[in-house]
C-alpha atoms as an extended CHARMM CRD file, in Angstrom:
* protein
*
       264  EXT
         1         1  UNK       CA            -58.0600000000       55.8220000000       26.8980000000  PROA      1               0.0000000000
         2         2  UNK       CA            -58.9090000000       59.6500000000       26.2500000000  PROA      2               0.0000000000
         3         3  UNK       CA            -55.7540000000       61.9670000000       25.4080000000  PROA      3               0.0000000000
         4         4  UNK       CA            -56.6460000000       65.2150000000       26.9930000000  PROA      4               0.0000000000
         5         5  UNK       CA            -55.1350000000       67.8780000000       24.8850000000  PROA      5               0.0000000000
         6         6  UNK       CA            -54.4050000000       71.4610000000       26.4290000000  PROA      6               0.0000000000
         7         7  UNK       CA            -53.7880000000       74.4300000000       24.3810000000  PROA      7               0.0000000000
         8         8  UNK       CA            -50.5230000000       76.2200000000       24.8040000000  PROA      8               0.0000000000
         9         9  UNK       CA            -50.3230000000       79.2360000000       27.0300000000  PROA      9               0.0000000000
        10        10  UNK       CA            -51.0630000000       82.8860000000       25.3290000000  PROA      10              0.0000000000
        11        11  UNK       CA            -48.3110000000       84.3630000000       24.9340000000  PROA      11              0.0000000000
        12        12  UNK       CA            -48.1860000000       87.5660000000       26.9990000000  PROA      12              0.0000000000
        13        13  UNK       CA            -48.2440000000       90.7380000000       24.8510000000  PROA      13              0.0000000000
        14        14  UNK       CA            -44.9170000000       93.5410000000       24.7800000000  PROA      14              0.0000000000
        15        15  UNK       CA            -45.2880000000       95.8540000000       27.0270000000  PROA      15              0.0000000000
        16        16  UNK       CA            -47.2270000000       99.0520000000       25.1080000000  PROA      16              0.0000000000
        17        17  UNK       CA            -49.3050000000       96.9520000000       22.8430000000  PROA      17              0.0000000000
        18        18  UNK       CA            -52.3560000000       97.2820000000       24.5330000000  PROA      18              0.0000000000
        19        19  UNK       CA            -52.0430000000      101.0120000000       25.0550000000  PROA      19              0.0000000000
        20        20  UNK       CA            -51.4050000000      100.7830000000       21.4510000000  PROA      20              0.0000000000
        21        21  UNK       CA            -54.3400000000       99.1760000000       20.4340000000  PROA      21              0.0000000000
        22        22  UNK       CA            -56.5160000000      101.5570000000       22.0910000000  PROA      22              0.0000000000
        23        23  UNK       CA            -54.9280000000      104.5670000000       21.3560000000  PROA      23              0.0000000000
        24        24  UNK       CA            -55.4670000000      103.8610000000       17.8780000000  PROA      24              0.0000000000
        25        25  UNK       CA            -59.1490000000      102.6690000000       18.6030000000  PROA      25              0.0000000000
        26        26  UNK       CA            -59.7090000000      106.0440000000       20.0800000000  PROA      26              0.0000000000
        27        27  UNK       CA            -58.1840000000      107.9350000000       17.3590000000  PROA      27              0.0000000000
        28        28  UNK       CA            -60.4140000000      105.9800000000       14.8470000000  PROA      28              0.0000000000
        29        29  UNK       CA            -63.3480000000      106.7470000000       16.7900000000  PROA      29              0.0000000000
        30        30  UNK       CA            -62.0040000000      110.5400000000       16.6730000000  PROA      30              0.0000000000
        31        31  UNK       CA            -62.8790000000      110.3050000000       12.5740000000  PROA      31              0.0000000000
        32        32  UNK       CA            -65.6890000000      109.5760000000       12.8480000000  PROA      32              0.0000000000
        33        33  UNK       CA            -66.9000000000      112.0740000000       15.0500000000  PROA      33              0.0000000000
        34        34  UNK       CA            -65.9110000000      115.0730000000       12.9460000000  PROA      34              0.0000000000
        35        35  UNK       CA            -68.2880000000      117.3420000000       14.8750000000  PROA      35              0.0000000000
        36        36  UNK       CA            -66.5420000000      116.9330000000       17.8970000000  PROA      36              0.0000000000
        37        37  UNK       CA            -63.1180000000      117.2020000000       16.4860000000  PROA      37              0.0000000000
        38        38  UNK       CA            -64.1720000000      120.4560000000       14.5470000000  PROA      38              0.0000000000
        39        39  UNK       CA            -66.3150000000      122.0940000000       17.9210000000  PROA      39              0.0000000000
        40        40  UNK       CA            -62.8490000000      121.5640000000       20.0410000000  PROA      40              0.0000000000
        41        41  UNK       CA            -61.0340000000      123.9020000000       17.5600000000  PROA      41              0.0000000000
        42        42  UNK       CA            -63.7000000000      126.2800000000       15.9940000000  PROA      42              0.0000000000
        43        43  UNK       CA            -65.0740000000      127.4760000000       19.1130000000  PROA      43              0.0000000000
        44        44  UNK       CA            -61.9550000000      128.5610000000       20.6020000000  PROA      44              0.0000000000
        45        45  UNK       CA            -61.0410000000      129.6350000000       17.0640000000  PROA      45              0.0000000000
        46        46  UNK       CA            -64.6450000000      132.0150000000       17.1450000000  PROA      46              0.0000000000
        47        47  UNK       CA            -64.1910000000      132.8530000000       20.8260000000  PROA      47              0.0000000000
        48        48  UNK       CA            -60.6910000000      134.1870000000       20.0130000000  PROA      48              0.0000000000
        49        49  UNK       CA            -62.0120000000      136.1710000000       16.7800000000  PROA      49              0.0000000000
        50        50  UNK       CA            -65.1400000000      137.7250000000       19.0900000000  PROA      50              0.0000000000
        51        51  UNK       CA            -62.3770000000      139.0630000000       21.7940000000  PROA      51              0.0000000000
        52        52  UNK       CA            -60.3150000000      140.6370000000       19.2420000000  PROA      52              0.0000000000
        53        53  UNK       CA            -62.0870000000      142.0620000000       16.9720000000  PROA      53              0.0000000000
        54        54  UNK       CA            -65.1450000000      143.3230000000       19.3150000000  PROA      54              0.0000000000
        55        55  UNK       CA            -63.7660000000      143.6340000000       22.3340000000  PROA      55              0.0000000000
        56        56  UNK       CA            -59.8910000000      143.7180000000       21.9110000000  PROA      56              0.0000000000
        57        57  UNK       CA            -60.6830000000      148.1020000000       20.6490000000  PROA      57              0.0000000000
        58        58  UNK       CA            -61.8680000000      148.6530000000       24.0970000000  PROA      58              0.0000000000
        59        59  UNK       CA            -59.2660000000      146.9380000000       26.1860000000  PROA      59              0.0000000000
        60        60  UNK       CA            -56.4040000000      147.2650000000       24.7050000000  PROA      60              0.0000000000
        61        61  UNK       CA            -56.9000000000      150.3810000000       21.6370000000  PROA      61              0.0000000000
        62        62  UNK       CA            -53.1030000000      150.0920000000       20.9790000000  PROA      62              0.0000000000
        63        63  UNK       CA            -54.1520000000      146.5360000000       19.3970000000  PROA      63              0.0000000000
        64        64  UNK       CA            -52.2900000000      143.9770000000       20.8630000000  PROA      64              0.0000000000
        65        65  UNK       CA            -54.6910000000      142.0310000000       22.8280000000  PROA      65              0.0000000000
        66        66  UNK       CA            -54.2310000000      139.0920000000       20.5670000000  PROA      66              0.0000000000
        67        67  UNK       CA            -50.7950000000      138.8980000000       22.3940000000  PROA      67              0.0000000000
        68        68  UNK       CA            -52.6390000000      138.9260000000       25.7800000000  PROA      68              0.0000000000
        69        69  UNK       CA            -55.5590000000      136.5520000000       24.7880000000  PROA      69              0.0000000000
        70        70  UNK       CA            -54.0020000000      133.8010000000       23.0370000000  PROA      70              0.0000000000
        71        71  UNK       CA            -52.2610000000      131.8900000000       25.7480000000  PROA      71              0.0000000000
        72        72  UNK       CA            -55.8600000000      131.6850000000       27.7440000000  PROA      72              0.0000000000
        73        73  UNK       CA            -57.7040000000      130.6700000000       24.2020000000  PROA      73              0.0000000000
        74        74  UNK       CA            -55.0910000000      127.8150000000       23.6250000000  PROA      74              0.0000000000
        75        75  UNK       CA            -56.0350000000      126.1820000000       27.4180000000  PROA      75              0.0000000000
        76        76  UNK       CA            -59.5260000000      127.2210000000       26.0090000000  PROA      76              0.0000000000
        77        77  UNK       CA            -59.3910000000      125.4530000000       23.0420000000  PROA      77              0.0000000000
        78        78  UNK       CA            -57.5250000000      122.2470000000       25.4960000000  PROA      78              0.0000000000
        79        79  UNK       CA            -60.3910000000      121.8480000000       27.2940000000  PROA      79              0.0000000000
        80        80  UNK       CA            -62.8840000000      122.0780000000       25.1990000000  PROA      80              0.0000000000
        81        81  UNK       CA            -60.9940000000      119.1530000000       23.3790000000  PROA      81              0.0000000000
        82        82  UNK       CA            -60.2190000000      117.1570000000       26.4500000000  PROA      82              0.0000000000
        83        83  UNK       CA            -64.1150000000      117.3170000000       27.9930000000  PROA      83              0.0000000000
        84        84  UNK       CA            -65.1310000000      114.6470000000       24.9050000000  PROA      84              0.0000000000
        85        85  UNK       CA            -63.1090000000      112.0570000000       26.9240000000  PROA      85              0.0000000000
        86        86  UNK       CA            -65.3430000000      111.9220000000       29.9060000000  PROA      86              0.0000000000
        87        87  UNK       CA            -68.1490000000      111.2280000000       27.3230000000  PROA      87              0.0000000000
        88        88  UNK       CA            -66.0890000000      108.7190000000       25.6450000000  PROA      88              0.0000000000
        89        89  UNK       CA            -64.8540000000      106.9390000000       28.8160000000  PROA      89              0.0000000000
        90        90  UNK       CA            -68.4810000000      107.0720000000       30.4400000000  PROA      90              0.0000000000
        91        91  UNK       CA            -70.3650000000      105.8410000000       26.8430000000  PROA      91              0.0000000000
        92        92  UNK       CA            -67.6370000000      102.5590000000       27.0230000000  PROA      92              0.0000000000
        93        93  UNK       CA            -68.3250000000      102.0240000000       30.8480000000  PROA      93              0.0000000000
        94        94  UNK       CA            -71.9620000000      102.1190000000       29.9230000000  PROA      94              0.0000000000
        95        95  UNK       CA            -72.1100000000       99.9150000000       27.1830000000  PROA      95              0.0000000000
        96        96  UNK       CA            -70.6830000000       97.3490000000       29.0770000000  PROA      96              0.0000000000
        97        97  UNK       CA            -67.7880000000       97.1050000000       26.5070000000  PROA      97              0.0000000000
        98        98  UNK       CA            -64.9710000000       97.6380000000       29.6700000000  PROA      98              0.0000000000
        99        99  UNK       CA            -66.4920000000       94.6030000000       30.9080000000  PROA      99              0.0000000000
       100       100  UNK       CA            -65.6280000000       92.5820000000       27.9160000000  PROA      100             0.0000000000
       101       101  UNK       CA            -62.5180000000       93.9850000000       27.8400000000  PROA      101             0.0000000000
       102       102  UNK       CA            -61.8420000000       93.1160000000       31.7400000000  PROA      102             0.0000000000
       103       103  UNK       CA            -62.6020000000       89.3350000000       30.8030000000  PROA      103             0.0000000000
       104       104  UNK       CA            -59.4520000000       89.0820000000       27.8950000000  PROA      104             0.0000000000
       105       105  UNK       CA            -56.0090000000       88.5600000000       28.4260000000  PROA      105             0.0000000000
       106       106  UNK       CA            -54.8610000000       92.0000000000       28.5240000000  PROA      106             0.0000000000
       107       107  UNK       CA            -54.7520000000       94.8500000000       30.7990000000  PROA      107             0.0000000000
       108       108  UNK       CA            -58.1870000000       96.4070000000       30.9360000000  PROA      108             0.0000000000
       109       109  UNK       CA            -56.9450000000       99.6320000000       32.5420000000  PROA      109             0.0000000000
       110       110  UNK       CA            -55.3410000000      100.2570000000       28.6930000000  PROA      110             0.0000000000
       111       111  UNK       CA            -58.5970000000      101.5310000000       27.6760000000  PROA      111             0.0000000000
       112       112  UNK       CA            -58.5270000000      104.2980000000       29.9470000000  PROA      112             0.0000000000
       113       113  UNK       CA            -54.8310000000      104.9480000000       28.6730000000  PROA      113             0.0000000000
       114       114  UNK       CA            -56.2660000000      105.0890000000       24.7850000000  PROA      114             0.0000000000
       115       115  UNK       CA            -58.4940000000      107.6620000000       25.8590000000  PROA      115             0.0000000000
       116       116  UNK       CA            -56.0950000000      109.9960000000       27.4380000000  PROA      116             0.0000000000
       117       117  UNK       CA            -53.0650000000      109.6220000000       25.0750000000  PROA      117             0.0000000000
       118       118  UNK       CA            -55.4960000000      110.0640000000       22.0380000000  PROA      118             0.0000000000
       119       119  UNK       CA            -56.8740000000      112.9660000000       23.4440000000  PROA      119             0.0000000000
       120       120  UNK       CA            -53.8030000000      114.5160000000       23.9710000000  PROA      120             0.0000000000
       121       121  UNK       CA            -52.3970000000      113.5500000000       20.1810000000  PROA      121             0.0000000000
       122       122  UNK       CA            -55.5000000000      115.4420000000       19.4780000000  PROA      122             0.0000000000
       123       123  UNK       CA            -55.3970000000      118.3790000000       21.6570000000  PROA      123             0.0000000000
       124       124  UNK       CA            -52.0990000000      119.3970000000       20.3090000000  PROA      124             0.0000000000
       125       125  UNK       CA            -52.9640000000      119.1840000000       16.8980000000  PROA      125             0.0000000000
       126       126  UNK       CA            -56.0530000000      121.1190000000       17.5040000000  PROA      126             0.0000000000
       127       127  UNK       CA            -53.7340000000      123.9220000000       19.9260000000  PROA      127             0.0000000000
       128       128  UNK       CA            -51.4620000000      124.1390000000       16.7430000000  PROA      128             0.0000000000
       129       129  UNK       CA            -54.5400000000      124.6510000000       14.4660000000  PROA      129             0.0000000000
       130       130  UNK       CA            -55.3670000000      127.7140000000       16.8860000000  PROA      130             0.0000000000
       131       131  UNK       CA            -51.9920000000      129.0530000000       16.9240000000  PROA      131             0.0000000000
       132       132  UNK       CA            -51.6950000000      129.3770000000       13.2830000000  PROA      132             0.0000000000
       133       133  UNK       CA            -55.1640000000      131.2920000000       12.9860000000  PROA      133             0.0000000000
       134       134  UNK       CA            -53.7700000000      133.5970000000       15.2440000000  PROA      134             0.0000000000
       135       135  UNK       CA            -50.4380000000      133.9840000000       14.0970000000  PROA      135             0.0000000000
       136       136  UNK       CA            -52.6390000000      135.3100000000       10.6620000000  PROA      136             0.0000000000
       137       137  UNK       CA            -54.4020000000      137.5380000000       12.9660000000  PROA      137             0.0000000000
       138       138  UNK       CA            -51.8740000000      139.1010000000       14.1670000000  PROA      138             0.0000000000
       139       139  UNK       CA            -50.8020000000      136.9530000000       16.9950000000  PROA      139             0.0000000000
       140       140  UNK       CA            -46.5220000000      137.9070000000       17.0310000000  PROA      140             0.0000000000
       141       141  UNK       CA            -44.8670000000      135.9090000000       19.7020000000  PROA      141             0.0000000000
       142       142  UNK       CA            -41.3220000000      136.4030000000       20.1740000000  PROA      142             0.0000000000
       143       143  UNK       CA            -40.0050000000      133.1020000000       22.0050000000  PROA      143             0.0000000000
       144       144  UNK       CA            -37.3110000000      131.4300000000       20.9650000000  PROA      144             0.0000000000
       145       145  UNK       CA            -36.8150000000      126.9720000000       19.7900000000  PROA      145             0.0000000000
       146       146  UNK       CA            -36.3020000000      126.6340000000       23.7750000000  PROA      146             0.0000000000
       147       147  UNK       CA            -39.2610000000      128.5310000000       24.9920000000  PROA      147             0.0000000000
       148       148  UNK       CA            -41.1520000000      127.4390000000       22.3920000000  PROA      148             0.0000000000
       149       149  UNK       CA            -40.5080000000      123.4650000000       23.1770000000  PROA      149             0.0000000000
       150       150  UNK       CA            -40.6860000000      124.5220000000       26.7610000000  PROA      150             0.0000000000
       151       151  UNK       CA            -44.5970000000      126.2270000000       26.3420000000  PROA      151             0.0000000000
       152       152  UNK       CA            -45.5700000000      122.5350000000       24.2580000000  PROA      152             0.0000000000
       153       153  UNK       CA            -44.4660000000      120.7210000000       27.4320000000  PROA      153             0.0000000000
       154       154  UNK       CA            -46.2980000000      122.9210000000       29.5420000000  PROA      154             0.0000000000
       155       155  UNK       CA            -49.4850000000      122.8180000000       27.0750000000  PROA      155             0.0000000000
       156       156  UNK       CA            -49.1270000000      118.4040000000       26.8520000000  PROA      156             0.0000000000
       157       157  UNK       CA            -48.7300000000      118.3380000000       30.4530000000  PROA      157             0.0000000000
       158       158  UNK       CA            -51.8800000000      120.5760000000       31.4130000000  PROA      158             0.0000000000
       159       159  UNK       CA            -54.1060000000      118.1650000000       28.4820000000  PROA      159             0.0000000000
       160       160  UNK       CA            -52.4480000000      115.2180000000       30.1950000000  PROA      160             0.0000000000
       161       161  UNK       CA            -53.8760000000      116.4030000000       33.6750000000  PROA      161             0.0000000000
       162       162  UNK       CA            -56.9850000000      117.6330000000       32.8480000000  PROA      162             0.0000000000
       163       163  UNK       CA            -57.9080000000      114.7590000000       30.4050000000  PROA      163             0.0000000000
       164       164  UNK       CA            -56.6700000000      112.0110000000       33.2070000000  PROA      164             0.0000000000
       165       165  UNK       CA            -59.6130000000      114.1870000000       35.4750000000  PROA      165             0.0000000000
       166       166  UNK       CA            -62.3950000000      113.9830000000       32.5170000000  PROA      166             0.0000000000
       167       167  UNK       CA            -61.3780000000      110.1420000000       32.3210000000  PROA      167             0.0000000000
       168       168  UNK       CA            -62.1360000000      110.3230000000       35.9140000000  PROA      168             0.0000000000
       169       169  UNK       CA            -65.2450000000      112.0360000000       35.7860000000  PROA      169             0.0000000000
       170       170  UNK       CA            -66.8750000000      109.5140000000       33.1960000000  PROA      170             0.0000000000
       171       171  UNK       CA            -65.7690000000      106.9610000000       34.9350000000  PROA      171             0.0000000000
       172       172  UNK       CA            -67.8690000000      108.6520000000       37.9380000000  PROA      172             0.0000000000
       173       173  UNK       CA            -70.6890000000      109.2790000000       36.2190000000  PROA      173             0.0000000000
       174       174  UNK       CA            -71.0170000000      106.3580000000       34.1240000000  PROA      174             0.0000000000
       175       175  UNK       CA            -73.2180000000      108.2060000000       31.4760000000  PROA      175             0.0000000000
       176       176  UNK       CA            -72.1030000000      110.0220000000       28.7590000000  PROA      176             0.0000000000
       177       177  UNK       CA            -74.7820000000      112.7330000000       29.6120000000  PROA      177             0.0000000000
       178       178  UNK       CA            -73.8080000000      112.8460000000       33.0580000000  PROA      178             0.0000000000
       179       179  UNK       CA            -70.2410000000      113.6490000000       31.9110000000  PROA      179             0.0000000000
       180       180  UNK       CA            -70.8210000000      116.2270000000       29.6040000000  PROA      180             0.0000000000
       181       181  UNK       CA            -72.9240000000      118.3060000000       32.4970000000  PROA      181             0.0000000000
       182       182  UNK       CA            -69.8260000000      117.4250000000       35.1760000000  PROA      182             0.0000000000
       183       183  UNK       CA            -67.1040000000      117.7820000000       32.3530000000  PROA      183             0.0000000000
       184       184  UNK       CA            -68.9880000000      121.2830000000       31.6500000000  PROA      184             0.0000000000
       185       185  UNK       CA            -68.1210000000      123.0750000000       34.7380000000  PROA      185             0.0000000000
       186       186  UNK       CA            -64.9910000000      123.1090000000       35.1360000000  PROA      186             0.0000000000
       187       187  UNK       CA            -64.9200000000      124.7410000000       31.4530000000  PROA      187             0.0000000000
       188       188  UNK       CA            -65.9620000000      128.0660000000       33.2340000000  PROA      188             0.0000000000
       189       189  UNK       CA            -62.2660000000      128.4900000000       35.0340000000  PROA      189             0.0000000000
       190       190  UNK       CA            -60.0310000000      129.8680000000       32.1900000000  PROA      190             0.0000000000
       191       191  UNK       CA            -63.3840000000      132.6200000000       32.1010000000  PROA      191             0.0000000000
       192       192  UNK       CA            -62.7390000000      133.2170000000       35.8290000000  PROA      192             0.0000000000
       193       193  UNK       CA            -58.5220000000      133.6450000000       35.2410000000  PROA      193             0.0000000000
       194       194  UNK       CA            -56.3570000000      136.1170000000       33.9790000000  PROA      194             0.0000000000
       195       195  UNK       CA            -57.3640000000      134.8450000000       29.8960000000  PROA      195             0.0000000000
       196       196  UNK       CA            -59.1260000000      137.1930000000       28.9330000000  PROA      196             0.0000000000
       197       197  UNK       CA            -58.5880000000      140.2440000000       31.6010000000  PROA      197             0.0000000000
       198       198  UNK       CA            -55.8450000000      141.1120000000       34.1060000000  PROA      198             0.0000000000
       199       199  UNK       CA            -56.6730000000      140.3940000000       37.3710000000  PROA      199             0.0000000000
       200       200  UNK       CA            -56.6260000000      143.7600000000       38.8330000000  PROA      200             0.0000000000
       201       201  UNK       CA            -59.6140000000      144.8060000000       36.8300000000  PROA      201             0.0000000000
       202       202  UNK       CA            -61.3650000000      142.5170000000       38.4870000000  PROA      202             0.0000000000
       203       203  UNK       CA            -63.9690000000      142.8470000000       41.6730000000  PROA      203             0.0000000000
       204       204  UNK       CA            -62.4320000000      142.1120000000       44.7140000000  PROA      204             0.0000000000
       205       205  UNK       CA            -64.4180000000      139.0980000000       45.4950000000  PROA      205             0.0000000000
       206       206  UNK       CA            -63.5230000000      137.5120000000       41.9920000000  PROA      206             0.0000000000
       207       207  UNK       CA            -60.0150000000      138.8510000000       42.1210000000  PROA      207             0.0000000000
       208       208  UNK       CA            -58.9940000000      136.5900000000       44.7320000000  PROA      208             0.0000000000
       209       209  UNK       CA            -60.3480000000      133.4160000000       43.4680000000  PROA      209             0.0000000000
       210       210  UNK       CA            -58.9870000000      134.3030000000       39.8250000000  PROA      210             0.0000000000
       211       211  UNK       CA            -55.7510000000      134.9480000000       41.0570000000  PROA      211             0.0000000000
       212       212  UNK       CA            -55.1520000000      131.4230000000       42.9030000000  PROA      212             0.0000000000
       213       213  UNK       CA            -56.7920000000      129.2190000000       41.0260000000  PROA      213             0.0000000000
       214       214  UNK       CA            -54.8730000000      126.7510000000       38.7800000000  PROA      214             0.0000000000
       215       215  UNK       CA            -55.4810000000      127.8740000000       35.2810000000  PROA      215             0.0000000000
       216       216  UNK       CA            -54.1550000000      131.0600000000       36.1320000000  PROA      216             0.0000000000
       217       217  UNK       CA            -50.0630000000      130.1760000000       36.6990000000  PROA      217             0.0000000000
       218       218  UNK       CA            -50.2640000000      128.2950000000       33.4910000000  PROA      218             0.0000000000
       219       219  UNK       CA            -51.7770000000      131.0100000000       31.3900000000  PROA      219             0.0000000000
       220       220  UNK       CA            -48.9290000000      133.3810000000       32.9580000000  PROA      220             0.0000000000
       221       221  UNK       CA            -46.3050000000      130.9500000000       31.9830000000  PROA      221             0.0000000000
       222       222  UNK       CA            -47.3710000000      130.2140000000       28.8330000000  PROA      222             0.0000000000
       223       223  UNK       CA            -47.5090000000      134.3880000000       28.4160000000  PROA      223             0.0000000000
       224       224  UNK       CA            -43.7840000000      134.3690000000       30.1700000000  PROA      224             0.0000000000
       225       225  UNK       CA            -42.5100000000      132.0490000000       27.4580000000  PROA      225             0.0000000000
       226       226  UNK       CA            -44.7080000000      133.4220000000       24.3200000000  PROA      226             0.0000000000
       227       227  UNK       CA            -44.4530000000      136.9790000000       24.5950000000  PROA      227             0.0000000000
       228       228  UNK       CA            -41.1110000000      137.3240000000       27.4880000000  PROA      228             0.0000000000
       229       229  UNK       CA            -43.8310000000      138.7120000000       30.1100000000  PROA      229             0.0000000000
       230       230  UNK       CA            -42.4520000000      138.4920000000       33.6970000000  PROA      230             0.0000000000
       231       231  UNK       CA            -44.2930000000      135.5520000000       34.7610000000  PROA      231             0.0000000000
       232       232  UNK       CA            -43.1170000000      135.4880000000       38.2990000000  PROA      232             0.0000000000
       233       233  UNK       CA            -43.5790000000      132.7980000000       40.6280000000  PROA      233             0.0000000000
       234       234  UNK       CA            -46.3840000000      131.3000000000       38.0630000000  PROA      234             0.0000000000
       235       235  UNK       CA            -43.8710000000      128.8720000000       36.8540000000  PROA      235             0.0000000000
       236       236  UNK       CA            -43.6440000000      127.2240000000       40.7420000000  PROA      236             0.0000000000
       237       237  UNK       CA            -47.4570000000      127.2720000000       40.8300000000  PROA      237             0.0000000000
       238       238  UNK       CA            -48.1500000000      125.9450000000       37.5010000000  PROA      238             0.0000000000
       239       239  UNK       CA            -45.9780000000      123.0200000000       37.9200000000  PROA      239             0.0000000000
       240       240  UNK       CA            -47.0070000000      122.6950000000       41.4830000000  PROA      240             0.0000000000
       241       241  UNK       CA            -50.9960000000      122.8930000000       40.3020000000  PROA      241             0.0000000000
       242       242  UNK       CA            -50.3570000000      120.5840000000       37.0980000000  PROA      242             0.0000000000
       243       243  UNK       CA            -48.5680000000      118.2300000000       39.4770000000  PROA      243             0.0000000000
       244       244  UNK       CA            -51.1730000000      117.7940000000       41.7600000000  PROA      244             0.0000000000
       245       245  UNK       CA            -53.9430000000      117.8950000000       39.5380000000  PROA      245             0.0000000000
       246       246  UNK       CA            -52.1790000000      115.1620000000       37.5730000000  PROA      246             0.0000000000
       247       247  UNK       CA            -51.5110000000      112.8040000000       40.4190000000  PROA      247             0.0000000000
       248       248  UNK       CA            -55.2670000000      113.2960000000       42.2750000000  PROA      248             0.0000000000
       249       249  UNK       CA            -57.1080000000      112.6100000000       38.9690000000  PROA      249             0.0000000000
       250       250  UNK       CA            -55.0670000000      109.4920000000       37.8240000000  PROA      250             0.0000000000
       251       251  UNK       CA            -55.6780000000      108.5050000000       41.3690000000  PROA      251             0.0000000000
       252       252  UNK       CA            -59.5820000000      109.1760000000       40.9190000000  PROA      252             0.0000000000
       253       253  UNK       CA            -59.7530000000      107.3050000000       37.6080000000  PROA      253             0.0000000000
       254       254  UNK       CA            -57.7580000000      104.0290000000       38.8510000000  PROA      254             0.0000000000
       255       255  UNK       CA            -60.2140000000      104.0750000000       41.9780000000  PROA      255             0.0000000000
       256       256  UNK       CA            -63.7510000000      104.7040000000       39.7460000000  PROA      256             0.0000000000
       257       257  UNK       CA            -62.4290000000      102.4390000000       37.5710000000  PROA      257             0.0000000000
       258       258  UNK       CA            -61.4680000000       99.3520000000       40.0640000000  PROA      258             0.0000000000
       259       259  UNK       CA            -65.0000000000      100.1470000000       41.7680000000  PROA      259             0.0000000000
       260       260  UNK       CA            -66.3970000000       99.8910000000       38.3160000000  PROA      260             0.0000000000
       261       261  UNK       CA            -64.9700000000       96.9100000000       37.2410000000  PROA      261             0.0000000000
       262       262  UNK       CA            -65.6920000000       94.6370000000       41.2080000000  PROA      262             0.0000000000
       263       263  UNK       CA            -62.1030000000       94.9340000000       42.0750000000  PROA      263             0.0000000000
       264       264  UNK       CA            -62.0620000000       96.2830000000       45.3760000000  PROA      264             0.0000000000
């Protein structure tokens, strides 16, 4: 007589420990792509040197454009930080490693979560990096504990968004070159907002499109709450923009990646 014996059930993980795992997978991968990590911070770091110093003269001669500029350079400095996760997320999906994960007892969707939430442990450590070379520039902002905690939600919830939309994008594209050309593009909007220029100086044609486009609010909230500018309605919009961008792109991502993985 042959005594089948069964192996006892796996016992389901705590809820987080997936996430967990691949946060800190992404974070380890982070390491050891120090040229990436150091890109996301010196460029903005340059760009924000290059406005002052040769430009800031002409536009603003009394000498405080660092005031004006800094709130676009740290969204600057968030994207450029937040694009490497649509090359991440589109060199895993091509690899075929998402597969593998999809066939474990786990939820596979976790990957995409590693991505996003290491991203954004690295995007604010990179926007702090920024701040403090501009604070020695002569960067002087003059919010308070509240404002300031207030302008780091803001900041984390506009890397969550548009990191959830890279995700997305690599997901998409499914190849890491792909991404980085998609991912790319919408780099170009804090250029075509209020960061670096107010809007009134502005040709008509590009006026309107800088002055309703999403970046825009948040860069004149983060000014409102920074330097005690009148931000206006920006607020509304920001957290109306930031709202939907969030909810379209995790929508986007869950949808590439169901299509990606045969669940339909």
């Amino acid at each position: 007589m042959t005594v089948l014996s069964t192996a006892p059930p796996a016992r389901p993980l705590r809820l987080g420990t997936e996430e967990a795992v691949f946060i800190g997978r992404s974070l380890r991968h982070s390491t050891r792509n120090v040229e990436s990590l150091l890109m996301a911070v010196l460029l903005p770091v340059l760009l924000m040197l290059l406005f002052v110093y040769v430009f800031g003269g002409a536009l603003d001669p009394g000498g405080g454009y660092v005031d004006y500029v800094v709130p676009g350079i740290i969204l600057l400095c968030a994207g450029y930080g937040a694009a490497s996760t649509a090359v991440d997320v589109a060199g895993d999906a091509a690899s075929g490693i998402m597969d593998r994960f999809r066939t474990l007892p786990m939820r596979s969707w976790a990957v995409v979560t590693g991505h996003v939430v290491a991203s954004l442990l690295r995007n604010l450590l990179a926007t702090g990096i920024v701040v403090g070379v501009a604070v020695l520039v002569g960067f002087r902002p003059t919010a308070n504990a509240a404002e300031w905690l207030v302008a780091v939600l803001v900041v984390a919830v506009y890397v969550l968004a548009i990191t959830y939309l890279f995700a997305a994008i690599g997901l998409a594209t499914g190849s890491p070159e792909a991404a980085t050309g998609y991912g790319f593009v919408l780099l170009f909007l804090p250029y075509l907002s209020t960061a670096f220029v107010g809007a009134d100086s502005l040709p008509t044609w590009l006026r309107g499109f800088a002055e309703h486009q999403p970046i825009t609010p948040v860069i004149e909230t983060l000014r409102g709450l920074l330097m005690g500018a009148n931000a206006g309605s920006a607020p509304v919009l920001a957290a109306a923009w930031l709202a939907g961008i969030l909810l379209g792109a995790v929508l986007w991502a869950a949808v590439q990646f169901r299509r990606r993985a045969g669940r339909r």
